[in-house]
C-alpha positions as CSV (number, residue, x, y, z in Angstrom):
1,X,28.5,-26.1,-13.5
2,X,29.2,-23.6,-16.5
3,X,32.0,-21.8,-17.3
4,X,31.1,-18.8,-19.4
5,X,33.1,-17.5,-22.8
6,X,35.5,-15.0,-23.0
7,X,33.6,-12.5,-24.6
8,X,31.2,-12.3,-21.2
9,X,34.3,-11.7,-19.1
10,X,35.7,-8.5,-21.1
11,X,32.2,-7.1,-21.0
12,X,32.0,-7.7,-16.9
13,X,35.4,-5.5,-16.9
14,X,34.1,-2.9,-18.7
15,X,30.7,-2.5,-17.5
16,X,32.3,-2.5,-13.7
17,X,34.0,0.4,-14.2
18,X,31.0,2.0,-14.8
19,X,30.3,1.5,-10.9
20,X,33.4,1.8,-9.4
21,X,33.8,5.9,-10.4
22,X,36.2,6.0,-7.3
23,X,39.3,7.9,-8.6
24,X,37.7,8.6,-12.1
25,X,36.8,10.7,-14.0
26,X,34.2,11.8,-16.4
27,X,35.8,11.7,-19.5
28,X,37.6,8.5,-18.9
29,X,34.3,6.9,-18.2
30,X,33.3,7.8,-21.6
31,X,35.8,6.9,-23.5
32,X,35.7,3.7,-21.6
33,X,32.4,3.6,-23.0
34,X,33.2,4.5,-26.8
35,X,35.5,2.1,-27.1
36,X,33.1,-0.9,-25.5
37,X,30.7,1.0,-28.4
38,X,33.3,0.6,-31.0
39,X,34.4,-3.1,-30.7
40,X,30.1,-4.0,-30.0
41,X,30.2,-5.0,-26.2
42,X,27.7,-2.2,-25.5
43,X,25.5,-0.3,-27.3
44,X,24.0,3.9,-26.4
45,X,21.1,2.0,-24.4
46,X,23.0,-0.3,-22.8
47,X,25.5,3.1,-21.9
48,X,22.1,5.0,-20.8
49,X,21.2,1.8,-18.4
50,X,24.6,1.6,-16.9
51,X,24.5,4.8,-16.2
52,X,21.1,5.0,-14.8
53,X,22.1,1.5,-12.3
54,X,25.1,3.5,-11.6
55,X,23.6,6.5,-10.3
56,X,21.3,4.7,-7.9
57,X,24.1,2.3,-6.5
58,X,26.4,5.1,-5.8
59,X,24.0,7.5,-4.8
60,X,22.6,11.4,-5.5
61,X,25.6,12.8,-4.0
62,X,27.2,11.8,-6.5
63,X,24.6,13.0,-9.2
64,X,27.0,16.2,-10.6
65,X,29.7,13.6,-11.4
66,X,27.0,11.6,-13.1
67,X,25.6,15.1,-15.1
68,X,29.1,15.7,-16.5
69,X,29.5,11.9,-17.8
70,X,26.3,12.5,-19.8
71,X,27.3,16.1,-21.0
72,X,30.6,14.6,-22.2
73,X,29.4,11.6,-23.7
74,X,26.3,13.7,-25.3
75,X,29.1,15.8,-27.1
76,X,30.7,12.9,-29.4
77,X,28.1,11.0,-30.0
78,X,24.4,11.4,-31.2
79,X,21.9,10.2,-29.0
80,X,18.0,9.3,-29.6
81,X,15.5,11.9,-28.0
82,X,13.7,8.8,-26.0
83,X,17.4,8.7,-24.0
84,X,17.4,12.5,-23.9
85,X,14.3,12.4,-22.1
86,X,14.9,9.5,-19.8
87,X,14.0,10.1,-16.5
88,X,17.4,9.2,-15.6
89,X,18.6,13.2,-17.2
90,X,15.4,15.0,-15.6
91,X,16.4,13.2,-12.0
92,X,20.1,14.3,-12.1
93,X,19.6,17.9,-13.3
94,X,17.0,18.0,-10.6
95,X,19.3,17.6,-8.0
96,X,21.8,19.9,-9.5
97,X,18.8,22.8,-9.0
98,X,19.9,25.1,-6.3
99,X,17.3,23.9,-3.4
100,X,14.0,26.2,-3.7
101,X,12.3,24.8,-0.9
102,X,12.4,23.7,3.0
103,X,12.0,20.4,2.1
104,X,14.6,20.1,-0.8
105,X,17.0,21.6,1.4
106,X,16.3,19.3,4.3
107,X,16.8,16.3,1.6
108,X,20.3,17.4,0.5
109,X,21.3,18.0,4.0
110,X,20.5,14.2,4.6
111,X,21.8,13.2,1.1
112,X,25.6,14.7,2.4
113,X,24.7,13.5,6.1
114,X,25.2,17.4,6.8
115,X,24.4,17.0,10.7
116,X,25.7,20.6,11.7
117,X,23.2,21.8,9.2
118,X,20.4,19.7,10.2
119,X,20.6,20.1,14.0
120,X,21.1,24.5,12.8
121,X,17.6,23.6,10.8
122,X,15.8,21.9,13.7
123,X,16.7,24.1,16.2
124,X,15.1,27.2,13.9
125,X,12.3,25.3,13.3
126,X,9.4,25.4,15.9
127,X,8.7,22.1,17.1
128,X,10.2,20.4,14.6
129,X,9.8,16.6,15.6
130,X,5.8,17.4,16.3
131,X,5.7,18.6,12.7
132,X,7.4,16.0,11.0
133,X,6.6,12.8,9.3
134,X,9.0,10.8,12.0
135,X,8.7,7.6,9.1
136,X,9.5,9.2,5.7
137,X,12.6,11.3,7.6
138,X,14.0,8.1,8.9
139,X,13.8,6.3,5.8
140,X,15.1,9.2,4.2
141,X,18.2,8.7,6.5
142,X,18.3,5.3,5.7
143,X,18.3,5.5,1.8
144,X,20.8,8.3,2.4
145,X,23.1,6.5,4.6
146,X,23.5,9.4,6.5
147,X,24.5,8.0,9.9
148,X,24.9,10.7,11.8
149,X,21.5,12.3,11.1
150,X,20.2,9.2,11.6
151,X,22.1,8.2,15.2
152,X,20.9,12.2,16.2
153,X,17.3,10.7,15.6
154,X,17.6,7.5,17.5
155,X,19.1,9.9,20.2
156,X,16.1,11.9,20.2
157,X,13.7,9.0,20.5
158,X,12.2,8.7,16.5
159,X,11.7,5.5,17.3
160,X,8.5,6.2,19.3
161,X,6.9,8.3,16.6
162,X,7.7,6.1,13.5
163,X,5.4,3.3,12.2
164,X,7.7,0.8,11.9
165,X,5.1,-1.8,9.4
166,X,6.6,1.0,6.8
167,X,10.1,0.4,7.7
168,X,11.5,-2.4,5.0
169,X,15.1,-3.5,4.7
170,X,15.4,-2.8,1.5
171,X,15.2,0.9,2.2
172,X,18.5,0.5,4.5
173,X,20.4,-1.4,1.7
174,X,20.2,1.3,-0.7
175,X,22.0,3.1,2.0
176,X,24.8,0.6,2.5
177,X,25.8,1.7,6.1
178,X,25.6,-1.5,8.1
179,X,24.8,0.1,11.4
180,X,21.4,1.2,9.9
181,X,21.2,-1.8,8.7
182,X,21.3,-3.3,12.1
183,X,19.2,-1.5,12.9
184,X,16.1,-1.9,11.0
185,X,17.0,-5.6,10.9
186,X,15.2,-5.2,15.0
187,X,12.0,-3.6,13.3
188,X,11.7,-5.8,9.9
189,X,10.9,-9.0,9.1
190,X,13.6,-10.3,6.7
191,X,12.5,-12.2,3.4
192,X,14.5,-13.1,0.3
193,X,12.8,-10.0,-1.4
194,X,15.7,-8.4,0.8
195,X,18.1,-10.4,-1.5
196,X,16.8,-9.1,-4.3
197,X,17.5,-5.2,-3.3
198,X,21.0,-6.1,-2.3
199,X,22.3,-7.3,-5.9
200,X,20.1,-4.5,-7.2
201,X,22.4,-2.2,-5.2
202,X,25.7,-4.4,-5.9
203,X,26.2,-4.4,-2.0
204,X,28.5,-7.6,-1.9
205,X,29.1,-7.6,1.4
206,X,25.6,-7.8,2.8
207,X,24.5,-10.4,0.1
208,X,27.3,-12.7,1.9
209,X,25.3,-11.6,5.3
210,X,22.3,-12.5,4.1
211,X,23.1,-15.9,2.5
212,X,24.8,-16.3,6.1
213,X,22.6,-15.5,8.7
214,X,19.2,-16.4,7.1
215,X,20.5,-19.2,4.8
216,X,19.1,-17.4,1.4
217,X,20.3,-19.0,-1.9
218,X,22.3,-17.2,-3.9
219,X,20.5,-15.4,-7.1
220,X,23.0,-15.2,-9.6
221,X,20.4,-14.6,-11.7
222,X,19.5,-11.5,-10.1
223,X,23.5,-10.1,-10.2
224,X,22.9,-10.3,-14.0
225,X,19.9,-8.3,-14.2
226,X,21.3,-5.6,-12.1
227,X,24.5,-5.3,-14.4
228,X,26.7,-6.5,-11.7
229,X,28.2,-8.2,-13.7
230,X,31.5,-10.0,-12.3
231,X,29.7,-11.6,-9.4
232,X,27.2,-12.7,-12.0
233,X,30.2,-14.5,-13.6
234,X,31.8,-16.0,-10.3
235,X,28.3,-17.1,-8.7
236,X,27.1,-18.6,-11.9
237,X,29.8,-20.5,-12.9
238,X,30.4,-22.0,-8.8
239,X,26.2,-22.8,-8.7
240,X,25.0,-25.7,-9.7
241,X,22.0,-25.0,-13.0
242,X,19.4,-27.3,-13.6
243,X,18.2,-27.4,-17.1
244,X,14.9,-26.6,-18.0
245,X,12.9,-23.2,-16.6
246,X,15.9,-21.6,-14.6
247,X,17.4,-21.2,-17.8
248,X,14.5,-19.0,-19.3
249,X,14.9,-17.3,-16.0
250,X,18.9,-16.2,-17.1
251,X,17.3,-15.3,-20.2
252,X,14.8,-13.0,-19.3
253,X,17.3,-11.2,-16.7
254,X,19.9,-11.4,-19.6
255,X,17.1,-9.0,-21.5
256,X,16.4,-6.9,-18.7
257,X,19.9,-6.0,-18.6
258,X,20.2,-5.0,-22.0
259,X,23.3,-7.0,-23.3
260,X,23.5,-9.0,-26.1
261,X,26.6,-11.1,-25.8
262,X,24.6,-12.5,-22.9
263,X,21.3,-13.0,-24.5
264,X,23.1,-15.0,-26.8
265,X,24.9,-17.1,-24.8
266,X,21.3,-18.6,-23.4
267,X,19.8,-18.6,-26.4
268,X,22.3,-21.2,-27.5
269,X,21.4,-22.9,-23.9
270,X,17.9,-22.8,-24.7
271,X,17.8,-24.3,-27.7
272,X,20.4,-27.4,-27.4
273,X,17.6,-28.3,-24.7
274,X,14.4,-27.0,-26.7
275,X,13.3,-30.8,-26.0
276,X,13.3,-30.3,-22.2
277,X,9.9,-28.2,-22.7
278,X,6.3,-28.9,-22.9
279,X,5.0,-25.5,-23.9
280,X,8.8,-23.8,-25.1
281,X,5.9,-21.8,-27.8
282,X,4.2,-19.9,-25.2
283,X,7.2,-19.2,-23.0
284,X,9.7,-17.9,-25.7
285,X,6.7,-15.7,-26.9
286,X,6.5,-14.3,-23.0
287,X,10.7,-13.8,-24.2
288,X,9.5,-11.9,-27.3
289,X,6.9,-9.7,-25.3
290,X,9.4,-9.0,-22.1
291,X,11.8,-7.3,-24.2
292,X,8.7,-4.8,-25.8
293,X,8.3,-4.1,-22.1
294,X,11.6,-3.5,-21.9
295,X,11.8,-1.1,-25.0
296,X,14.6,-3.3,-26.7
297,X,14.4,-2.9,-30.4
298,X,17.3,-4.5,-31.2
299,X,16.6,-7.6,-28.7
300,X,12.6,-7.7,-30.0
301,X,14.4,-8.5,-33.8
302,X,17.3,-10.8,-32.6
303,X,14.6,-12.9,-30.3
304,X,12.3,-12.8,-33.4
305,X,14.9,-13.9,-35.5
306,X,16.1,-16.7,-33.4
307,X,12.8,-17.8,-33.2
308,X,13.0,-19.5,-36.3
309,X,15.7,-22.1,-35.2
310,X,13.2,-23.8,-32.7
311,X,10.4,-26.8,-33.7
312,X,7.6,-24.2,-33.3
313,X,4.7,-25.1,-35.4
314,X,3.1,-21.5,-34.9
315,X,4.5,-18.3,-35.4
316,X,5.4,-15.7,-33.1
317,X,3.6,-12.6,-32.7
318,X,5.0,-9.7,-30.6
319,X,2.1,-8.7,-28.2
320,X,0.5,-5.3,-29.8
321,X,-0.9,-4.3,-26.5
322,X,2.5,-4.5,-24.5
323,X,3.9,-2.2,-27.7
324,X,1.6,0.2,-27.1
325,X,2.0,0.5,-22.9
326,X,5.6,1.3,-23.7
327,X,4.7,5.1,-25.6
328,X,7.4,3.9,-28.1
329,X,6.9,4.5,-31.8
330,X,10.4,3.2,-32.5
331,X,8.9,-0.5,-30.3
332,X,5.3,0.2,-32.1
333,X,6.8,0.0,-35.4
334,X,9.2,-2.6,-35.1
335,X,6.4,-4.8,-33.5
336,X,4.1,-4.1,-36.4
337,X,6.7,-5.5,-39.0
338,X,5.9,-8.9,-37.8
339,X,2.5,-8.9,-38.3
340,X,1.0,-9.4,-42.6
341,X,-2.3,-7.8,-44.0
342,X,-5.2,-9.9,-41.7
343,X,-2.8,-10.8,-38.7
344,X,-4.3,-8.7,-37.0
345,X,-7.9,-7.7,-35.6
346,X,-8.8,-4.9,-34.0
347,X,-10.2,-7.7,-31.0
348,X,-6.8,-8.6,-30.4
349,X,-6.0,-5.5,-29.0
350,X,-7.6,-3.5,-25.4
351,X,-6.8,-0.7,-27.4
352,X,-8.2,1.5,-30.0
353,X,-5.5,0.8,-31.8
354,X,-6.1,3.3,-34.9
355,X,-6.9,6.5,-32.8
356,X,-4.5,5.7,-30.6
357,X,-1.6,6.1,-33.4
358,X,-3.2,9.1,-35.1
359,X,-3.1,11.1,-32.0
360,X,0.1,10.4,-30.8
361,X,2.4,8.8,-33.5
362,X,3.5,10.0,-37.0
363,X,2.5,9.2,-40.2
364,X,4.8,6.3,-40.9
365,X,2.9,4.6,-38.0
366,X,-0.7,5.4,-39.1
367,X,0.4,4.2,-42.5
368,X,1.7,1.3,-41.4
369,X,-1.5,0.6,-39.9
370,X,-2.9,1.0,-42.9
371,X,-0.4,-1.0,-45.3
372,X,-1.4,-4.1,-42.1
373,X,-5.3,-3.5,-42.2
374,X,-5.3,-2.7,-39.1
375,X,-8.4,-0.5,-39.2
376,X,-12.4,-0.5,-39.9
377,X,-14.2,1.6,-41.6
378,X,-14.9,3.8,-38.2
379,X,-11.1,4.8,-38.3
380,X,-11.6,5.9,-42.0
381,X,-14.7,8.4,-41.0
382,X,-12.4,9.4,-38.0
383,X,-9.7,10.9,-40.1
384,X,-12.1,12.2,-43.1
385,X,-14.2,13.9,-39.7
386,X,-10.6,15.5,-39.0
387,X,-10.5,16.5,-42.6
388,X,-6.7,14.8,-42.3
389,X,-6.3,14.2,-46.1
390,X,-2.4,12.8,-45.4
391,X,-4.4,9.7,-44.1
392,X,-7.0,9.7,-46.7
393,X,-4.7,9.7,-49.3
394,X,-2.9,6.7,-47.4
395,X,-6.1,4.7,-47.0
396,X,-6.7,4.8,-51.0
397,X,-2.7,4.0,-51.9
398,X,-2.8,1.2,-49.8
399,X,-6.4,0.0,-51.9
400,X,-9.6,1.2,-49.6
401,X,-12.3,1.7,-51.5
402,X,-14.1,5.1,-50.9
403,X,-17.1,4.0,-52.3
404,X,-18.2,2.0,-48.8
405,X,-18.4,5.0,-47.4
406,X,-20.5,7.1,-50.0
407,X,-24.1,6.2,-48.5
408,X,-27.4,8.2,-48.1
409,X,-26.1,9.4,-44.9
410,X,-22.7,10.9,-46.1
411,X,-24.0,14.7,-46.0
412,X,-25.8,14.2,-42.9
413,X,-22.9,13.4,-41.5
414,X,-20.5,15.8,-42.3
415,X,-22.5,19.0,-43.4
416,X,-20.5,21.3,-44.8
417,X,-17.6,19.6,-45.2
418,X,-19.1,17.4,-47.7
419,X,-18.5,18.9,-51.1
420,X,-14.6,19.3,-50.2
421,X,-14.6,15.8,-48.9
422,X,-16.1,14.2,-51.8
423,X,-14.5,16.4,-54.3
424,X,-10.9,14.9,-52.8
425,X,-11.9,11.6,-52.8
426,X,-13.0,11.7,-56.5
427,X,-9.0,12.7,-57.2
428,X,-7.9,9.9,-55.2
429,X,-10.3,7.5,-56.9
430,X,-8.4,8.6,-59.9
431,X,-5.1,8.6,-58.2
432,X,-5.5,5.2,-57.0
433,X,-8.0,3.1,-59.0
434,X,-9.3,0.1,-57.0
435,X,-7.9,-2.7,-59.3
């Protein structure tokens, strides 16, 4: 058993009030959340990813309350454009589109359970339940928890016309009504996946149900990497840990949930019982590479950093590929520092790594490409082809030497633009001597 420190239990108070939004309102969520900023519990991302959790536990009814938390919090404090464009914002100010379509308005009649609506809609559509997909509409109910749609569909038979292998419990616990539930519980086969949506949806009561009636284990793992983050505290500190891989398994839901405090808190676990592990090397660096997937900056350096206090012979290198399957120059970058001139091969990478930053990164990227050697002489003829002399000038500052590429072919190759091409490169040759 573990009891955890202090500093864990003030951040489970604050980021559960990020859920609970009964009785509050926008602004006090904010501020709640400027002052967790302030004294370091949190940090904008970890704001962003409460928010997001929050929005799919409570629902898209409650999607304008949600709209007005970001609007207010955008106002007092300056936020990255990677949040800006989260698909969190372009979901929320979807649903706060007046509906422009049949089917969006037959969605937000079953997002408000808006039976009197629904039964007006069918009843001036022409043969409605021959038309309709009788699976996606009941599953629509389900995520909705709209009950009384729902119960009007059971009335009217659905059941006969939906394919119930589609039907998955999950879909009813993002609901939380219990007598859907119940119901698809007839039609399902239940498996500790299930578990697994019920902490993502913080639905406490049907996680007791579950442990109950089908004798799952509890995950209090899983609590943690859903944010929820007081019955995280209570299950972990009343279940028995083993040492060894379950603790790697807190630590990677500790960086899937964003939170520092609690990254370092198994950190310190992990490395009082570094000794416990055969191959510690190759699972920290899995660590290193989850929070790249992740897009955790900040987590990436402090991993990297702590790195350093384990009896690892090699180094660690963040995974280049996993950088790049993020679309993040702020991760690409911060990846990169880790690597030295020669690290790196272009073979190490399913990427082309080079053309891949040209066209879609800035400068600072492409030149730190170049700074690491990351490059062949191919990528050097790609940007003189594009006549991009930026990166020219950047391959001779950082030492290549133009000459490899004056050869017999060199006008062949680019035809007219070779008297412009060579006539720059004989003012970077004098720019930048090769020493």
């Amino acid at each position: 058993m573990y009891e955890l420190p202090n500093n864990i239990k003030e951040l489970a108070e604050l980021t559960d009030s990020f859920f609970n939004i009964e009785s509050k309102s926008p602004s006090e969520i904010v501020n709640a959340a400027l002052d967790g900023i302030k004294k370091s519990k949190i940090n904008v991302r970890n704001f962003f990813d409460l928010i997001e959790n929050s929005a799919l536990v409570n629902g898209p009814q409650h999607s304008k309350f949600y709209c007005q938390i970001l609007q207010v919090f955008t106002k007092v404090i300056q936020v990255d454009q990677e949040n800006l464009n989260s698909e969190l914002i372009k979901h929320l100010k979807n649903y706060q589109q007046p509906p422009d379509t049949e089917e969006m308005c037959l969605k937000k009649m079953i997002m408000y359970d808006d039976i009197g609506n629904f039964i007006n809609y069918i009843n001036d559509t022409n043969e409605f339940f021959k038309k309709v997909n009788a699976t996606e509409l009941l599953i629509s109910c389900a995520r909705s928890g709209a009950i009384n749609i729902f119960k009007y569909l059971i009335v009217n038979d659905i059941m006969k016309k939906v394919d119930k292998t589609k039907l998955f419990l999950s879909d009813a616990i993002r609901g939380k009504n219990s007598e859907i539930i119940h119901e698809f519980e007839k039609y399902v086969y239940v498996t500790e996946i299930d578990m697994q949506s019920v902490y993502f949806f913080h639905d406490r009561i049907f996680i007791d149900y579950l442990h109950d009636k089908y004798d799952f284990n509890y995950k209090p793992y899983y609590a943690l990497r859903y944010r929820d983050l007081k019955l995280f505290i209570e299950q972990f500190e009343q279940t028995p840990i083993e040492k060894g891989k379950i603790i790697i398994k807190y630590l990677k839901c500790a960086i899937q949930s964003g939170f520092v405090i609690i990254i370092q808190y198994f950190l310190d676990q992990l490395l009082a019982i570094q000794d416990c592990f055969d191959n510690l090397y190759h699972r920290y660096t899995k660590v290193v590479n989850l929070a790249i997937e992740e897009r955790y900056p900040n987590i990436l350096n402090m991993l990297m950093d702590f790195s350093k206090k384990f009896n690892f012979k090699n180094k660690i290198y963040p995974d280049v590929n996993e950088a790049f399957e993020t679309y993040s120059e702020t991760i690409f970058i911060e990846v990169l520092k880790y690597y030295e001139k020669g690290d790196m091969q272009n073979g190490d990478t399913d990427w082309d790594v080079f053309q891949y930053v040209y066209q879609n990164f800035s400068s600072k990227s492409v030149e730190m490409l170049i700074k690491n050697g990351f490059y062949d002489i191919e990528d050097v003829y790609y940007c003189m082809e594009n006549c991009n002399y930026v990166a020219m000038e950047l391959f001779a500052k950082h030492g290549f030497d133009f000459s490899l590429v004056m050869n017999p072919d060199f006008s062949k190759r680019f035809g007219w633009m070779s008297n412009q091409l060579l006539n720059f490169i004989v003012q970077l040759k004098k720019k930048y001597p090769i020493k």
